[in-house]
Backbone as JSON Lines, residues from 0, in Angstrom:
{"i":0,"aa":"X","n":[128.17,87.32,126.0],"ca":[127.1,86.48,126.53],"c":[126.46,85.65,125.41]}
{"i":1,"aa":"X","n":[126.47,84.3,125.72],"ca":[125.62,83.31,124.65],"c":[123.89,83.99,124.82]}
{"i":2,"aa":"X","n":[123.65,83.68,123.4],"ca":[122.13,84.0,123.1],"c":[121.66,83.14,123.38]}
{"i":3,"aa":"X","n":[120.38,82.94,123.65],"ca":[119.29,82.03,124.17],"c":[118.24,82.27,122.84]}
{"i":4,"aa":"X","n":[117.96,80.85,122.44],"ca":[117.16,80.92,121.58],"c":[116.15,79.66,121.65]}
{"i":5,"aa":"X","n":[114.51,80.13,121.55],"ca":[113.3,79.32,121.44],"c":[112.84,79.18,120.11]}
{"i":6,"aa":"X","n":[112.66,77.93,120.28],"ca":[112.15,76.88,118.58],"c":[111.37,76.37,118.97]}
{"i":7,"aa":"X","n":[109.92,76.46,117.91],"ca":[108.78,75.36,117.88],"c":[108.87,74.66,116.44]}
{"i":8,"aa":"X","n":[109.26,72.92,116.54],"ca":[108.84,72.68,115.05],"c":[107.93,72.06,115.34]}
{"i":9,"aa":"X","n":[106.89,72.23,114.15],"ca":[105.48,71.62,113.61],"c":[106.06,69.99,112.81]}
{"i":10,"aa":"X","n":[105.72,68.9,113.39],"ca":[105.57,67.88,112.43],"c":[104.46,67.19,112.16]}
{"i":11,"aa":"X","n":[104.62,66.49,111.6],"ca":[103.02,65.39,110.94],"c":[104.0,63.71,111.69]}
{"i":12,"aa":"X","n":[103.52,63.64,112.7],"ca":[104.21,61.91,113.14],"c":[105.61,61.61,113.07]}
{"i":13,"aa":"X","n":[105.74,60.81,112.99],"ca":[107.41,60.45,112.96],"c":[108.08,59.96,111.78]}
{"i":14,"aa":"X","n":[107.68,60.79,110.54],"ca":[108.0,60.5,109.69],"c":[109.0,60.93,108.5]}
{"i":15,"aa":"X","n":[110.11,60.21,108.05],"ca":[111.11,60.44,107.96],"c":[111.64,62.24,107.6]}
{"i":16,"aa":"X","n":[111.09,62.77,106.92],"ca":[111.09,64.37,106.28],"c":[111.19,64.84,108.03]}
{"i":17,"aa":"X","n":[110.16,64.65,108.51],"ca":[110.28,65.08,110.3],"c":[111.25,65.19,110.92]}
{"i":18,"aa":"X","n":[111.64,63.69,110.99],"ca":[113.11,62.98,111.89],"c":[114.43,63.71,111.48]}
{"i":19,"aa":"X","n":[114.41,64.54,109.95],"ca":[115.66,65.12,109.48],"c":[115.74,66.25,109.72]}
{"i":20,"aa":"X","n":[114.39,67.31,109.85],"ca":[114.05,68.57,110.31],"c":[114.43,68.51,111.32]}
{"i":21,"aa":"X","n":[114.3,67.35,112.43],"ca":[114.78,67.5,113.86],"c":[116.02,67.44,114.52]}
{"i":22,"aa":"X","n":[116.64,66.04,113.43],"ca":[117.99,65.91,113.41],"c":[118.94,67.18,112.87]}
{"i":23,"aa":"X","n":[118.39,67.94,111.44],"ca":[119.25,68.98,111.51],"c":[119.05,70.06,112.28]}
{"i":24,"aa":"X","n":[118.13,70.47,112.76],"ca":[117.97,71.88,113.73],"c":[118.65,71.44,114.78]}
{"i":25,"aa":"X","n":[119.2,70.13,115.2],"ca":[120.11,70.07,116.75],"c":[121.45,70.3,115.5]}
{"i":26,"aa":"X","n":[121.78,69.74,114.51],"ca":[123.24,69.72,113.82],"c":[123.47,71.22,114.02]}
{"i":27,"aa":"X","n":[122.34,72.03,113.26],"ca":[123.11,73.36,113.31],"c":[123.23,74.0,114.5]}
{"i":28,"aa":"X","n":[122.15,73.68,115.41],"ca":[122.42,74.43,116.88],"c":[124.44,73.88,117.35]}
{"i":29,"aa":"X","n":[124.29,72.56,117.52],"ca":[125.6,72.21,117.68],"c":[126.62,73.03,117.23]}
{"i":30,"aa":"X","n":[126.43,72.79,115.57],"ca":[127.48,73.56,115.27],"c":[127.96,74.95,115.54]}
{"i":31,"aa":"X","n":[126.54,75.79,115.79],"ca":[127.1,77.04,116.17],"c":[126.87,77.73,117.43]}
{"i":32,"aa":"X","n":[126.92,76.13,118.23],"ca":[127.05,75.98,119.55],"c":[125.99,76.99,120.08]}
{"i":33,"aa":"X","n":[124.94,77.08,119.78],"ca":[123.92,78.3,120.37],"c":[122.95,77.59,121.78]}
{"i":34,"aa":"X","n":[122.58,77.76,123.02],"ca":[121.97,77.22,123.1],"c":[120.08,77.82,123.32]}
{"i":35,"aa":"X","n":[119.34,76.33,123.02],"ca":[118.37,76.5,122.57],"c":[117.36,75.71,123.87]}
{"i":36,"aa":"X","n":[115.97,76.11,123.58],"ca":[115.06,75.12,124.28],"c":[113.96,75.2,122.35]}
{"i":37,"aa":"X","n":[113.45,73.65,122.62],"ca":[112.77,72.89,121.39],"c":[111.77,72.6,122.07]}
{"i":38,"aa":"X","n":[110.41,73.12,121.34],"ca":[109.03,72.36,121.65],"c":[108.78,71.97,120.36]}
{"i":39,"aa":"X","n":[108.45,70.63,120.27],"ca":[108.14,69.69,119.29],"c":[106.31,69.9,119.11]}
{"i":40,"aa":"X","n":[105.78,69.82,117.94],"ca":[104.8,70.31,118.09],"c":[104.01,69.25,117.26]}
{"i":41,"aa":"X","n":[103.34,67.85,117.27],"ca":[103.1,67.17,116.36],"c":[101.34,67.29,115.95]}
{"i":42,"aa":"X","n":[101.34,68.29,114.72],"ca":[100.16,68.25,114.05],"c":[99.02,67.02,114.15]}
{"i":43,"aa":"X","n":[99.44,66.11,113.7],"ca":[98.46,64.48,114.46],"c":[97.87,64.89,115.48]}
{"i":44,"aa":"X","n":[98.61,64.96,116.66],"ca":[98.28,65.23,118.1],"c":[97.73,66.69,118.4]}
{"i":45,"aa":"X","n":[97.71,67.59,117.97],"ca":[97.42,68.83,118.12],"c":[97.48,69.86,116.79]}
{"i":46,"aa":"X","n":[96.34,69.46,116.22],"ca":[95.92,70.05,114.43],"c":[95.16,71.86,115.4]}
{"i":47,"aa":"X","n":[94.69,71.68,116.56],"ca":[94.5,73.17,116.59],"c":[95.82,74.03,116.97]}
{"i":48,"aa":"X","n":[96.83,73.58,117.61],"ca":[98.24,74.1,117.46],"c":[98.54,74.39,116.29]}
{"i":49,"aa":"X","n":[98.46,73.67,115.52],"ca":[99.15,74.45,114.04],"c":[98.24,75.19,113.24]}
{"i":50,"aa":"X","n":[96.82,75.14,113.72],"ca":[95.95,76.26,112.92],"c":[96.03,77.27,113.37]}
{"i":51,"aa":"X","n":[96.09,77.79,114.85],"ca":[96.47,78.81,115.58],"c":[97.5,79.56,115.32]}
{"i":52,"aa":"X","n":[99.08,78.84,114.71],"ca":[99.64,79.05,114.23],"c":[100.29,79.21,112.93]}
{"i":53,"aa":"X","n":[98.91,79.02,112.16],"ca":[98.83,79.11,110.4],"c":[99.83,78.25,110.09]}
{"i":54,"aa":"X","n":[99.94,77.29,110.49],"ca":[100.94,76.58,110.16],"c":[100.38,75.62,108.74]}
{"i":55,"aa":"X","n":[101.13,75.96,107.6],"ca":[100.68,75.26,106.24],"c":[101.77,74.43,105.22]}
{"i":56,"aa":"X","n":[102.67,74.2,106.04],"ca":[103.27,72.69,105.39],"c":[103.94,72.19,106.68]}
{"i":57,"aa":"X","n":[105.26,71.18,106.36],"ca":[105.39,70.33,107.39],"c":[106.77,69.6,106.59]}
{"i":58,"aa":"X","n":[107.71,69.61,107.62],"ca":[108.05,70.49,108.67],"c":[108.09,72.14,108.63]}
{"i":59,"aa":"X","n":[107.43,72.56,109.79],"ca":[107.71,73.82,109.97],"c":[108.62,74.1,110.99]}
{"i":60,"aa":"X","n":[109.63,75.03,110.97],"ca":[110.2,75.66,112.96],"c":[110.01,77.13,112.35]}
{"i":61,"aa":"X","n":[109.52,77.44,113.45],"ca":[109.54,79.0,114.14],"c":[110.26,79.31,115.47]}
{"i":62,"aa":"X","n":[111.36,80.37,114.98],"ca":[112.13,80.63,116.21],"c":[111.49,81.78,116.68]}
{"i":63,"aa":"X","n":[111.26,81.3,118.06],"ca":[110.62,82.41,118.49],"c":[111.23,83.54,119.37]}
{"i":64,"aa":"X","n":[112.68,83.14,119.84],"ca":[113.5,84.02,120.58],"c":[114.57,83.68,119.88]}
{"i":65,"aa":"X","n":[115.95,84.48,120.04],"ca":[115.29,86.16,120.18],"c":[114.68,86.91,119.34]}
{"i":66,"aa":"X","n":[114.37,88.19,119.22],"ca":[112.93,88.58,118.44],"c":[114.26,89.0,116.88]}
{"i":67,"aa":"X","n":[113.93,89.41,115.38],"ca":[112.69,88.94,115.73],"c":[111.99,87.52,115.19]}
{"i":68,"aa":"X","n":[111.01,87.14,115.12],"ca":[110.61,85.86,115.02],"c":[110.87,85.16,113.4]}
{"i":69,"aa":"X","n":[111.2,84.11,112.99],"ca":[110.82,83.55,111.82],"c":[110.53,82.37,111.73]}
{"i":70,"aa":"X","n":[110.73,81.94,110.56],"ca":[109.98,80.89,110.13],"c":[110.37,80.47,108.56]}
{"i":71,"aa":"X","n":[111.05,78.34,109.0],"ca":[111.67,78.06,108.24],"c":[110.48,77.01,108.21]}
{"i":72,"aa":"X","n":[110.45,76.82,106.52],"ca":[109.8,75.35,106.12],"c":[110.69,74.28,105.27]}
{"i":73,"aa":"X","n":[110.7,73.25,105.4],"ca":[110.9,71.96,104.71],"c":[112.27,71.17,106.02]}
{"i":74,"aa":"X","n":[112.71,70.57,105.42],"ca":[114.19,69.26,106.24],"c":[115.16,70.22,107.1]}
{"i":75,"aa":"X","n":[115.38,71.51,106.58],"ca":[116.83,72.05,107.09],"c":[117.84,71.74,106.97]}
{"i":76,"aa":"X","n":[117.45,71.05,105.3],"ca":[119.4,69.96,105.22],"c":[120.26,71.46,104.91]}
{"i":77,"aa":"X","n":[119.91,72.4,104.23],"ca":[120.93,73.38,104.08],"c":[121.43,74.24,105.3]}
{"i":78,"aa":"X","n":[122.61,73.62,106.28],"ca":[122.69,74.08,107.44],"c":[123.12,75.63,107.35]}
{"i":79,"aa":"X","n":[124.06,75.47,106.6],"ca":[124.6,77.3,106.48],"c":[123.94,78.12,106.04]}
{"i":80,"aa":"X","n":[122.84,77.85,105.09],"ca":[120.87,79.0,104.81],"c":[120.2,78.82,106.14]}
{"i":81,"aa":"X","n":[120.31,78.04,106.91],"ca":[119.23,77.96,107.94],"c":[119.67,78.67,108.95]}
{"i":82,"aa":"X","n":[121.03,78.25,109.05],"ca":[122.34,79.51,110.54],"c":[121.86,81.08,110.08]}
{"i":83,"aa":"X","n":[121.75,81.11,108.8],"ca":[121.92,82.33,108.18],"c":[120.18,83.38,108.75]}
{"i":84,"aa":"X","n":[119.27,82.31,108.4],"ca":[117.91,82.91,108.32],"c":[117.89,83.08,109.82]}
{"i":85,"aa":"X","n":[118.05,82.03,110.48],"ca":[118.14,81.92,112.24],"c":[118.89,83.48,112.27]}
{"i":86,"aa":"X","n":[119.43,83.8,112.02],"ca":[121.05,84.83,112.31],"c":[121.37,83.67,113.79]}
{"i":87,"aa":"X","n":[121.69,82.9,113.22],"ca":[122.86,82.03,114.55],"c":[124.82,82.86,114.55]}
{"i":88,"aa":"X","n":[124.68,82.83,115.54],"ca":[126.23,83.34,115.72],"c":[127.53,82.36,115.75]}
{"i":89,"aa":"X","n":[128.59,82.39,115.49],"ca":[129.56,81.73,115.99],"c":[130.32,82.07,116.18]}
């Protein structure tokens, strides 16, 4: 059975460091074909979302399923450290 996995990333606007955090968290989902649901979470628009969630740099994702939970900061250009921390399967 495929795993089901929930992601929140934290960004600051649409700005480029953002756009690559977002672009790679779909590369690696792709690649290791997992599927996922993404709530985009933009600090600008909702600064008490990310205090609630101690959220203290940017980009942040927190996977929140399946347990148990973590939490990656910066671009996610290193896809095979990020599969790894995720524990993504293939």
């Amino acid at each position: 059975p495929m795993t089901y996995y929930a992601f929140r990333l934290y960004i600051a606007g649409q700005t480029p460091r953002s756009q690559r955090a977002l672009i790679n968290l779909r590369h690696v989902c792709d690649k290791y074909q997992c599927k996922y649901e993404l709530t985009i979470v933009d600090i600008l628009e909702n600064p008490e979302e990310a205090a609630k969630a101690k959220v203290l740099a940017i980009p942040t994702l927190d996977k929140e399923e399946p347990l148990p939970p973590r939490r990656l900061i910066g671009d996610l250009h290193d896809i095979e450290a990020v599969a790894r921390e995720l524990n993504l399967k293939q």
